[in-house]
N, C-alpha and C positions, 0 to 999 in steps of 0.2 A: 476367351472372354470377349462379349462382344462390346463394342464403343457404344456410348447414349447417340448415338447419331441414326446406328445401325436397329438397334431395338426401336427406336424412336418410328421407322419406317416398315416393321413388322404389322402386318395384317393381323389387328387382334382379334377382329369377329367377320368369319366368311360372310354372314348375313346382310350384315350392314357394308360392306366391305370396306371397313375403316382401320386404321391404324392406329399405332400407339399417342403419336401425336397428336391425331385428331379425337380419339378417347379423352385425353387429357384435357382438349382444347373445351370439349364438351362438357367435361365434368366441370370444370371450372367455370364456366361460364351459366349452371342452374346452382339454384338450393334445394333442387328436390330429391326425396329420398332416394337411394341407390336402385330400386326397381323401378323406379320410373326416368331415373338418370340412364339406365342401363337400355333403357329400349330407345332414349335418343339414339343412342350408340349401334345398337343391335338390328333394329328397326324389326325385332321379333320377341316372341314370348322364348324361345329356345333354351336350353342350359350349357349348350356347349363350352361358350365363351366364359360363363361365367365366374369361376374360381380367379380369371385373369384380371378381368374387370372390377372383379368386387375388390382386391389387391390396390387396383389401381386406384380406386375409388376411394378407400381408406387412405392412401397415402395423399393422395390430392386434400383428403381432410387434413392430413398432417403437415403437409406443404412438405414433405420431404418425399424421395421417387428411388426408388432402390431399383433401377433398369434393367438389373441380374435378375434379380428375383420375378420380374415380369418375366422377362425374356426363358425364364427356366419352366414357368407357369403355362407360357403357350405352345414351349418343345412339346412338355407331357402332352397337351390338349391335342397337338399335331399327329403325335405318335400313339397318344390312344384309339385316335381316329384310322392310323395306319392299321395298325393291328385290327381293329374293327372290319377294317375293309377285306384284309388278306384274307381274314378269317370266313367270311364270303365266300371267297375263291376257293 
């Protein structure tokens, strides 16, 4: 299990290459819908990131942040992208 300090400095979107922290810092800081909050973030049309984002994004509605459940959101996204890759090779 990781510490909120640790998820906090996870690279949530390669695109934008931003973090959890700064995801957060972003969301909170608009009131705009989450696709157009998302691409502060993303700085693309992309969908990689997105199941982690939109997570984040609710919870920042809710003022409550479950760090696990991100942090477990961007393993998969990580590792679906591994397998993607291998699968190339």
């Amino acid at each position: 299990m990781r510490t909120k300090e640790e998820v906090l400095g996870i690279e949530i979107c390669e695109c934008g290459e931003k973090d959890v922290a700064q995801a957060i810092e972003t969301f909170q800081g608009t009131s705009l819908p989450f696709k157009k909050a998302k691409k502060l973030v993303t700085e693309c049309n992309k969908t990689c990131c997105r199941a982690a984002l939109l997570k984040l994004y609710d919870m920042n509605q809710f003022g409550s942040f479950d760090y696990e459940e991100i942090a477990q959101l961007i393993d998969k996204r990580i590792e679906r992208m591994r397998r993607l890759v291998e699968g190339e090779n």
